[in-house]
C-alpha positions in Angstrom: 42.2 9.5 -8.9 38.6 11.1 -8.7 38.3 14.5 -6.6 36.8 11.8 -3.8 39.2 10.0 -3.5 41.8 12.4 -3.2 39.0 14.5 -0.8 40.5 12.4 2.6 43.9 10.9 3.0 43.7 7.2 4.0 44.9 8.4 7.5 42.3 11.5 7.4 39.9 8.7 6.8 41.1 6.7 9.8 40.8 9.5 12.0 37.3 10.7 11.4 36.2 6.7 11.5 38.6 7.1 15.4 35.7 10.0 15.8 33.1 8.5 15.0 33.5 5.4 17.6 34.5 8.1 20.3 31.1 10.0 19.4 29.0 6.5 19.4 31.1 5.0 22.4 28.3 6.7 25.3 25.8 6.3 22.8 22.7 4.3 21.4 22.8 6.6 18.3 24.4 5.9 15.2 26.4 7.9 13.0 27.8 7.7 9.0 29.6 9.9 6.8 28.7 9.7 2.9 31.4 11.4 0.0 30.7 11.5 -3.5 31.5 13.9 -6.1 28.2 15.6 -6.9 24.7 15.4 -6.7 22.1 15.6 -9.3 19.2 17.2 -6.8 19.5 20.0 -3.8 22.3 18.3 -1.4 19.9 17.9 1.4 17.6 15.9 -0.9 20.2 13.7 -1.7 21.5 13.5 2.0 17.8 11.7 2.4 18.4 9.8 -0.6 21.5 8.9 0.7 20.6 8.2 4.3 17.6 5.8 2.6 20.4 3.9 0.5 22.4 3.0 3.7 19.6 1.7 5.6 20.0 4.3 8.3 16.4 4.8 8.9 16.5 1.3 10.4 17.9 2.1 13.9 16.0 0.9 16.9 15.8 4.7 18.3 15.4 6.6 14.9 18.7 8.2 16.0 20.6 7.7 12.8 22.7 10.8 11.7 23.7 11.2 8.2 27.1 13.8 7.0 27.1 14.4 3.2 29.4 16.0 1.4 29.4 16.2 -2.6 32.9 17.1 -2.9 33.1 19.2 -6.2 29.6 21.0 -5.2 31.4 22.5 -2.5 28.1 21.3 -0.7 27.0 19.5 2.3 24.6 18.7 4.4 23.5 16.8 7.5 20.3 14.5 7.9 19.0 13.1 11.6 16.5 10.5 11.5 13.2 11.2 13.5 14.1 9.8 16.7 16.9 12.7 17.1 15.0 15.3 15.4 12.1 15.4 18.0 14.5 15.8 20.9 16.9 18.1 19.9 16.9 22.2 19.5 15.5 23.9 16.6 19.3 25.3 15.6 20.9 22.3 16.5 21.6 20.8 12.9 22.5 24.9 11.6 25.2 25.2 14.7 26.4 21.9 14.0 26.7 23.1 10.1 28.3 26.0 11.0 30.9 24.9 13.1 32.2 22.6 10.3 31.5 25.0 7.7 34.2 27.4 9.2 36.7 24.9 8.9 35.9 23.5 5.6 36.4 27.6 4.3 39.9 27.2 5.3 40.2 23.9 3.3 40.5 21.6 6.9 37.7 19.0 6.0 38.8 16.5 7.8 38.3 18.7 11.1 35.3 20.2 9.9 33.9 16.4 9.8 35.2 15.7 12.9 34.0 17.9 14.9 30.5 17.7 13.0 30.8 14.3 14.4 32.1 15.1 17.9 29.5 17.5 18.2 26.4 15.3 16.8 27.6 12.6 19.1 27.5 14.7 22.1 24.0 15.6 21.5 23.2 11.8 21.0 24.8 11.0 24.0 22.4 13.5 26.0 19.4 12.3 24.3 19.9 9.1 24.1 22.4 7.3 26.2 24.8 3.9 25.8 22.8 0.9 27.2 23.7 -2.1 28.1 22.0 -4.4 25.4 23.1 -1.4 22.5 24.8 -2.3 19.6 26.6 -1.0 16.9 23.8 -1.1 14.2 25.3 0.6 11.3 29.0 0.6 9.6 31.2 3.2 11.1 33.2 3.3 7.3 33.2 5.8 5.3 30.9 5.2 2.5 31.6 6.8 -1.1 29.5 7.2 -4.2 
């Protein structure tokens, strides 16, 4: 087994996938998580990279939010689309970071994802909320490279 797949548990995996419908359920905004082992660039690059690879950018709002995490980097980053990144505070992606960085130092990355999620989705929410004719425009999976 690869370091990725032995990042999550299959029922970690379920959970933040539980997360992100909860964050997305109030919601036009769309949210993804990427894993992989490493990254051959600076992690946010790749986030973009990423972000581009999963057709994120194609959102009706621009409110896609990317979570990367390169496992054996010990890196990861988080890339909102325009839509989000015009409407939300300065700090907003650093306080998110920070709040999943503290538990990813005590080796809970599960939590730390989740609550990345929780938290992005909140701000989504406030910015832009559920309507009637939204749909769920991207995979809520967890994708892997």
């Amino acid at each position: 087994m690869s370091q990725v797949e032995d990042f999550l548990t299959k029922e970690e995996e379920k959970e933040i996938i539980a997360a992100i419908r909860t964050a997305e359920q109030d919601t036009s905004g769309e949210i993804r998580v990427h894993i992989e082992a490493t990254a051959d660039k600076n992690h946010y690059d790749r986030a973009l990279e990423v972000f581009q690879l999963l057709k994120m950018f194609n959102t009706k709002d621009e409110n896609g939010v990317l979570i990367y995490v390169a496992v054996e980097d010990h890196k990861f980053g988080i890339y909102g689309d325009k839509g989000i990144n015009k409407v939300v505070d300065n700090d907003f992606w650093n306080s998110t970071k920070d709040v999943m960085q503290n538990h990813f130092k005590s080796g809970n990355f599960k939590q730390g994802i989740i609550d990345g999620i929780l938290k992005a989705g909140k701000e989504l929410k406030t910015h832009f909320p559920w309507q009637i004719d939204d749909e769920n425009e991207l995979s809520n999976e967890i994708s892997k490279g």
